[in-house]
PLY file of the C-alpha trace (Angstrom):
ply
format ascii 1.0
element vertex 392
property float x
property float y
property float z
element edge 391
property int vertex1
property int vertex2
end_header
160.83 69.25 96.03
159.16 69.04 99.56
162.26 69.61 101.03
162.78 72.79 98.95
159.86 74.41 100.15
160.17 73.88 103.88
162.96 75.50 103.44
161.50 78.51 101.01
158.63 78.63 103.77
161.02 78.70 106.81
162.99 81.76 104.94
160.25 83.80 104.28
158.73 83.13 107.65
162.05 84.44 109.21
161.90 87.41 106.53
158.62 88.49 107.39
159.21 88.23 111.32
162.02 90.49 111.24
160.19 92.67 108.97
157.44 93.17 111.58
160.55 93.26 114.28
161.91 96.33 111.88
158.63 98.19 111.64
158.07 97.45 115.23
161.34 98.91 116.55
160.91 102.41 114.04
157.39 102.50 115.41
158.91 102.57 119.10
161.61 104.81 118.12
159.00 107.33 116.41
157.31 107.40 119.62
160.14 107.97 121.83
161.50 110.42 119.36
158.24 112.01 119.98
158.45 112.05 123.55
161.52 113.18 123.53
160.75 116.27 121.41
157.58 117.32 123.36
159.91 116.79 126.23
162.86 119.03 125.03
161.44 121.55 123.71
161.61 124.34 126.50
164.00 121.99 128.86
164.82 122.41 132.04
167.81 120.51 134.06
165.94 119.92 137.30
167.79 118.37 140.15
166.41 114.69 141.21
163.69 114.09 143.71
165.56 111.46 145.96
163.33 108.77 147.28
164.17 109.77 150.45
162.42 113.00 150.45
159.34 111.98 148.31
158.87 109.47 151.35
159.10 112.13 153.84
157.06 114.40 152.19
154.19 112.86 150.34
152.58 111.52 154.07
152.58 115.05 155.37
150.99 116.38 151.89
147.93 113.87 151.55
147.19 114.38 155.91
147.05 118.22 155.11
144.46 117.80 151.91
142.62 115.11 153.69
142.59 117.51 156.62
141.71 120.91 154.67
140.24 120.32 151.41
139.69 116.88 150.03
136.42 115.39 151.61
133.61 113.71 149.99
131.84 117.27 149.13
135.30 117.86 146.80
134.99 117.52 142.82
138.02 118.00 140.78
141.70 117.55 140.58
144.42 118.14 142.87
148.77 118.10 141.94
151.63 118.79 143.75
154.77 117.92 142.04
158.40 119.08 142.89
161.15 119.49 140.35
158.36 118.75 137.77
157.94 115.41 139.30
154.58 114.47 140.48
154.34 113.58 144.43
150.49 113.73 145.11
147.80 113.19 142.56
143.73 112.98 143.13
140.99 113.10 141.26
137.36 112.69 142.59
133.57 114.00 141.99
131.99 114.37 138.57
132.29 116.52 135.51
128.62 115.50 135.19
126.83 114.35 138.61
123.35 113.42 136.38
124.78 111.33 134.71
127.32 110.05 137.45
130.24 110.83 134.97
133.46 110.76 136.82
136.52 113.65 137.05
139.33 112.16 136.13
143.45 113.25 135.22
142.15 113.81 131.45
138.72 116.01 132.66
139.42 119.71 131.81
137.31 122.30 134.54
137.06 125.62 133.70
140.44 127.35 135.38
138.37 130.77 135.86
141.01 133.58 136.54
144.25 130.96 135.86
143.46 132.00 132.21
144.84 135.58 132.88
148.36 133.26 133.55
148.27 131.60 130.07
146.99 134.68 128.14
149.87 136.58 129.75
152.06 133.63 128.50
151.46 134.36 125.26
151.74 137.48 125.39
155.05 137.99 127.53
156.20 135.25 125.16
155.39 137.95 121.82
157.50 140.40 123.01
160.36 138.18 123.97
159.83 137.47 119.83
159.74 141.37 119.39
156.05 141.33 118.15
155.31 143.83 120.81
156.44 145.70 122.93
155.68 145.98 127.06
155.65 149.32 127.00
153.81 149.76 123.50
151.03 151.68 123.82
147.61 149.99 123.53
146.62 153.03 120.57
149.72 151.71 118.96
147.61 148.68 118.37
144.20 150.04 117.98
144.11 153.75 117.46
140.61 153.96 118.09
141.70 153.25 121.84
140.90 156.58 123.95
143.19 155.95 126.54
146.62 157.07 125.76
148.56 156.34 128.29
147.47 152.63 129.29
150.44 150.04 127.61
150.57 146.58 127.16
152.62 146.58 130.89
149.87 148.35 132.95
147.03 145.79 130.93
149.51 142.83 132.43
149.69 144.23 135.49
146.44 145.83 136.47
147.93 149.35 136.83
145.18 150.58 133.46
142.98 152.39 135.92
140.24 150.75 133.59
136.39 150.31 134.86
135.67 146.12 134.77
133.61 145.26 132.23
131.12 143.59 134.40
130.50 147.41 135.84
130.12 149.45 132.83
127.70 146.63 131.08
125.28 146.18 133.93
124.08 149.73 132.80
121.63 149.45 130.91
122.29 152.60 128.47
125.76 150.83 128.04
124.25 147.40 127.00
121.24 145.28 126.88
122.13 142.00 128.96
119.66 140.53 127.12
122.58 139.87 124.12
125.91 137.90 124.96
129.33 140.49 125.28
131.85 139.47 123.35
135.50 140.83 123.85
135.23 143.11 120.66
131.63 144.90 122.15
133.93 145.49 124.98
136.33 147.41 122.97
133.71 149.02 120.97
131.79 150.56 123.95
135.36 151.71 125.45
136.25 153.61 121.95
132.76 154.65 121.64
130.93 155.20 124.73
132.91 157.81 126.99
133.53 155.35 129.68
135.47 157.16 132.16
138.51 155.50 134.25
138.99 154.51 137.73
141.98 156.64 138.13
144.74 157.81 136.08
146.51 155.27 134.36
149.69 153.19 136.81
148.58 155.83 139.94
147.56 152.22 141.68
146.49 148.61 141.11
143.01 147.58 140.67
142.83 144.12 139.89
139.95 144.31 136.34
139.30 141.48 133.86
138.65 143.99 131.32
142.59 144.39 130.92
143.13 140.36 129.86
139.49 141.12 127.78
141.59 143.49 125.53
144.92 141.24 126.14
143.39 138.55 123.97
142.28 141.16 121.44
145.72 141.98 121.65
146.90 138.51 120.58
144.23 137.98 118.02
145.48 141.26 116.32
149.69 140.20 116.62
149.00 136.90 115.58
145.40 137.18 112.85
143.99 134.60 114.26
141.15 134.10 116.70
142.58 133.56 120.48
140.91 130.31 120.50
143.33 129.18 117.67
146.24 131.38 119.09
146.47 129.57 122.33
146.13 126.45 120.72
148.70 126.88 118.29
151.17 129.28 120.30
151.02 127.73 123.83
149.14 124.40 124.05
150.11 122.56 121.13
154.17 123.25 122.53
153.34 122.36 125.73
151.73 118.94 124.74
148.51 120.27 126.48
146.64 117.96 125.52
143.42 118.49 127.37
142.87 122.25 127.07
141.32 124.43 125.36
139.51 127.87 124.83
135.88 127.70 125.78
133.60 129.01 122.38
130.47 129.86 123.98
128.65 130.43 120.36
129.51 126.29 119.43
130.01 124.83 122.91
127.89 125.93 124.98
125.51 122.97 124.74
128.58 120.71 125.19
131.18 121.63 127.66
130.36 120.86 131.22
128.46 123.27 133.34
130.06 123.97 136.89
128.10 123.21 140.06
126.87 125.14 143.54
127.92 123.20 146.94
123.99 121.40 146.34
125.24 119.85 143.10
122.70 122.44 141.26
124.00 123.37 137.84
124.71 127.10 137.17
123.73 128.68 133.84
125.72 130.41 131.52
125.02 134.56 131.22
125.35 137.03 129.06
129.33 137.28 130.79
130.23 133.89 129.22
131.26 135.09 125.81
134.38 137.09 127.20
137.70 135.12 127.04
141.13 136.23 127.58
140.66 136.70 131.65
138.39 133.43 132.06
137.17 130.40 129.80
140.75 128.82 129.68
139.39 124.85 130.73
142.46 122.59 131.21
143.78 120.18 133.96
146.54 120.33 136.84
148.72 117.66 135.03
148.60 120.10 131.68
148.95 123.39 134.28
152.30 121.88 135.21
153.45 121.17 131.50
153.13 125.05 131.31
153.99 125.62 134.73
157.93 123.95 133.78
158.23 125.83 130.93
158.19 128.96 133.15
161.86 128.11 133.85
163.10 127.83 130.63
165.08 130.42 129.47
163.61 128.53 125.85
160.06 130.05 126.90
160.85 133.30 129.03
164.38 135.11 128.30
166.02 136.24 131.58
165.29 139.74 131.04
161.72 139.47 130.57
161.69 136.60 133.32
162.79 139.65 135.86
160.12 141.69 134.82
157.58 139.01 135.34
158.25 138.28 138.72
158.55 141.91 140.69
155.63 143.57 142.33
154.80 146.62 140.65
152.27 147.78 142.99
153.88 149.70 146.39
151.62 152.09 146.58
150.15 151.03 150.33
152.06 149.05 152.83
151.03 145.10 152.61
152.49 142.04 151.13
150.30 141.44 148.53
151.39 142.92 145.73
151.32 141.91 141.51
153.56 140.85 138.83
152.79 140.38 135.17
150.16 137.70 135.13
151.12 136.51 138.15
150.22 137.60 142.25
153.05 137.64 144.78
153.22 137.60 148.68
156.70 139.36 149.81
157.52 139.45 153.34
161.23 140.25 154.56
161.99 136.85 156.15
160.73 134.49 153.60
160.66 133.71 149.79
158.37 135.48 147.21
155.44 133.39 147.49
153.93 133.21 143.47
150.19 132.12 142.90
146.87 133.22 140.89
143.15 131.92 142.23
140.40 131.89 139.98
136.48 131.73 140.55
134.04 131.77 137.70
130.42 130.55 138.29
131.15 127.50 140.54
134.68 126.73 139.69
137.19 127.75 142.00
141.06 127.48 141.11
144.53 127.67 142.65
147.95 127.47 140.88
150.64 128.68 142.92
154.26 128.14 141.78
157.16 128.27 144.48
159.86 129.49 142.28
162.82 129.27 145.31
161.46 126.03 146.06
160.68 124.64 142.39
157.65 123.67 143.60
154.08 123.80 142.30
150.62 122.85 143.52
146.96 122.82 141.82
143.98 122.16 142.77
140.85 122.97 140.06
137.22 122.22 141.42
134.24 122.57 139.53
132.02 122.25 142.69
131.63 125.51 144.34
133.91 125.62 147.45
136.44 127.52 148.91
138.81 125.43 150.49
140.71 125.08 147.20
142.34 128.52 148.48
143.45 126.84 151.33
146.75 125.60 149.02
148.67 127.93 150.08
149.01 127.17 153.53
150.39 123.65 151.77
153.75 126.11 150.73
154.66 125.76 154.36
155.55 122.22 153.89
158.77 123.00 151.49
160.33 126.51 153.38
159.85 129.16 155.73
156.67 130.94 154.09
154.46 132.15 156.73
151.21 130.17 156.43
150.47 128.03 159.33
149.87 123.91 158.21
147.37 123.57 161.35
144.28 125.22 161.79
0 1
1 2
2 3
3 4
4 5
5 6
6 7
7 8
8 9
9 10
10 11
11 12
12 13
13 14
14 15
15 16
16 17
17 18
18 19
19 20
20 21
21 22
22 23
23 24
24 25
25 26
26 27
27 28
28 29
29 30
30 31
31 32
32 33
33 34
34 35
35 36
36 37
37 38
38 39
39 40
40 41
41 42
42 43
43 44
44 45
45 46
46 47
47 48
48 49
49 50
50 51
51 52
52 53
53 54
54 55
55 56
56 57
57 58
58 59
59 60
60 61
61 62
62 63
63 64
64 65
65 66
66 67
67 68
68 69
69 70
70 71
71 72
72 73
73 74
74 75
75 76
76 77
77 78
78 79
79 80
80 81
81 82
82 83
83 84
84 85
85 86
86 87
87 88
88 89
89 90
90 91
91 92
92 93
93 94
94 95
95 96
96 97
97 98
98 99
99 100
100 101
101 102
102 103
103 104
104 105
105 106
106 107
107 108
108 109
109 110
110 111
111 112
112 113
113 114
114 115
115 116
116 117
117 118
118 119
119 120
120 121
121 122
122 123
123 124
124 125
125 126
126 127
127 128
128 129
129 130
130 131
131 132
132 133
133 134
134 135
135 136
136 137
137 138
138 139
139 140
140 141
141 142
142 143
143 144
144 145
145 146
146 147
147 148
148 149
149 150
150 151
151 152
152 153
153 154
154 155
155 156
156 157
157 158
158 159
159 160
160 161
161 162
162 163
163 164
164 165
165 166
166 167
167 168
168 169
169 170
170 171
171 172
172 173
173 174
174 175
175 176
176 177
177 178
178 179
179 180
180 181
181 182
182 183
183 184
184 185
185 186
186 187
187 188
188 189
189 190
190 191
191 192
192 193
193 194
194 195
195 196
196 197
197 198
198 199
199 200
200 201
201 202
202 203
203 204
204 205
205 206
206 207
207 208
208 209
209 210
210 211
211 212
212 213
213 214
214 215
215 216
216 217
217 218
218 219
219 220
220 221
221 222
222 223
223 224
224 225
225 226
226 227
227 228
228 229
229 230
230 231
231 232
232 233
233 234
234 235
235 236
236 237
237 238
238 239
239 240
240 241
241 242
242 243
243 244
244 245
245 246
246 247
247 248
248 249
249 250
250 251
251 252
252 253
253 254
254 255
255 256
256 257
257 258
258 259
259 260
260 261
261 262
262 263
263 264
264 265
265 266
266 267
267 268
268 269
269 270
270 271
271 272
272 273
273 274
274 275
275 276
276 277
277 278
278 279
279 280
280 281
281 282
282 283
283 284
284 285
285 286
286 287
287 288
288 289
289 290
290 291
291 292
292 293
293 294
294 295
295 296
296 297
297 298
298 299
299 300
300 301
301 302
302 303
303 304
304 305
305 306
306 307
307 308
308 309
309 310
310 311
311 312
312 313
313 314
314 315
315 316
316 317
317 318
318 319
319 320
320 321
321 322
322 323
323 324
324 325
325 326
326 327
327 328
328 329
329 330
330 331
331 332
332 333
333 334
334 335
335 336
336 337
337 338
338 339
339 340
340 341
341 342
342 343
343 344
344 345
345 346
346 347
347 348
348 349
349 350
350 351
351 352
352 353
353 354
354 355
355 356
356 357
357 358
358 359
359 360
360 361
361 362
362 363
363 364
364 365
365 366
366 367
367 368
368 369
369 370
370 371
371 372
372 373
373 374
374 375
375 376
376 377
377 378
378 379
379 380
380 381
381 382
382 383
383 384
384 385
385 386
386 387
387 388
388 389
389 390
390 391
């Protein structure tokens, strides 16, 4: 009788260990079927980094940051990855210096003028789905809209010949500053307020945020749903961006992270903050290049549209800057198209600047006032023949 239940014990001690073996091995395979779909759905067949290379490279990357912009003044995040695979990664200040809180990879900082990337993302992305069209015009959509000749391209590409927002509202028959502007006021006093353009309509560039203002208006009205929940449902939650979001002034304003001057003096919000679709994107260099390698996927930007993206539409003057849609170039005759968009909002200044000939991408977000972040682009150098000098 003993005997018998040793050996009923020893059976159901083997049954339940494999059981737990079982569960164990669906959990793992849930989780790396998972991975695997976040991973595969906009994929990309990039080429290897050797070893090799990454050891050639990576020394000359951190003596240039260490030289240029990383110093003990520097708060935020810095990437620069090739072939989507990370070769230099720092984090260092704080998201909150009372409180001695440090950045780290998971810390989103306001991206400032990087939003007008993603927003175009999402849009560029709508009419690859035939939800609009680039050369819709914006009365199509809102027939209230006075303008009849500005289109969903010249918005993208900053060819409207619209006034910037921040212009038209600091008069104070326009709008009382005392009361936060939201993106719809902005569209109201437009339809409403005889507010007279810069020029006529894709005579010239004029780089205005009021274009990606009415650009997330745009979205809100293709998709119905607020652009906070747009962007979170039609680009981040895809991209496994995890750690960004739309800034909601009206519910977070008490709770999202205020950006700093050089002094580590906090800078208050104004009546500005409100707007979205050209700024409050907050997100981090390690979720920037999730996005940033979906840009090559023919899954997330057909090659028709991708050709349209990345052209200057702007030749107007002699000069190698020049714009795409939701994106700046650099052209010069001898060297690749150099791709990139700064940002500065408050005391966060940005850099994302994506070598498309080189596959090559580099971030840096600070949310300490300083401009040395803009000195990334002299980092391009490093990988072919653009014409930025690596030594001062």
């Amino acid at each position: 009788m003993i005997k018998s239940n040793f050996i009923y014990l020893f059976f159901s001690l083997l049954l339940l260990i494999s059981c737990k073996e079982n569960t164990s091995l669906k959990a793992e395979k849930k989780v790396k079927s998972q991975q695997s779909k976040e991973k595969d759905i906009f994929p990309v067949a990039f080429n290897p980094v050797k070893r090799t290379y990454q050891d050639s490279i990576v020394p000359k990357i951190k003596y240039f940051l260490n030289e240029n912009i990383i110093d003990d003044d520097f708060s935020g995040g810095i990437l620069v990855a090739k072939n989507g695979k990370i070769l230099y990664e720092d984090y260092q200040g704080y998201t909150d210096y009372q409180n001695k809180v440090k950045v780290s990879a998971t810390t989103p900082i306001h991206l400032a003028s990087i939003s007008k990337v993603l927003t175009a993302a999402v849009i560029l992305r709508m009419i690859d789905k035939n939800q609009l069209q680039l050369d819709q015009s914006l009365q199509n959509i809102f027939p209230e809209f006075p303008y009849k000749d500005i289109t969903i391209r010249t918005l993208l590409n900053h060819r409207s010949g619209l006034r910037r927002y921040s212009y038209f509202t600091d008069e104070s028959n326009v709008w009382d500053k005392k009361n936060m502007l939201t993106n719809q006021d902005i569209l109201t006093i437009l339809c409403s307020q005889n507010i007279p353009l810069e020029f006529t309509t894709n005579k010239r560039f004029a780089y205005c945020n009021t274009n990606y203002a009415l650009l997330a208006l745009v979205i809100e009205k293709i998709s119905g749903l607020p652009y906070k929940e747009a962007m979170q449902k039609l680009l981040f939650e895809p991209l496994n961006m995890k750690n960004t979001f739309v800034f909601d002034y009206f519910t977070q304003k008490n709770s999202t992270p205020l950006s700093y001057k050089s002094t580590w003096e906090k800078i208050p919000n104004d009546y500005l903050d409100a707007v979205y679709g050209d700024k409050n994107i907050y997100s981090t260099p390690e979720d920037l290049l999730k996005f940033d390698k979906a840009t090559y996927s023919n899954q997330f930007f057909s090659d028709t549209l991708r050709k349209e993206i990345f052209k200057g539409y702007s030749y107007e003057k002699k000069g190698e800057k020049n714009y795409g849609l939701g994106i700046r170039l650099r052209e010069w005759d001898d060297a690749p198209t150099f791709y990139y968009h700064n940002g500065w909002w408050h005391g966060n200044t940005t850099s994302y600047i994506t070598l498309k000939n080189d596959t090559v991408t580099c971030i840096a977000l600070s949310n300490k006032y300083t401009k040395k972040v803009y000195q990334m682009k002299r980092l391009s150098s490093l990988f072919d023949n653009y014409p930025f000098e690596l030594e001062d």
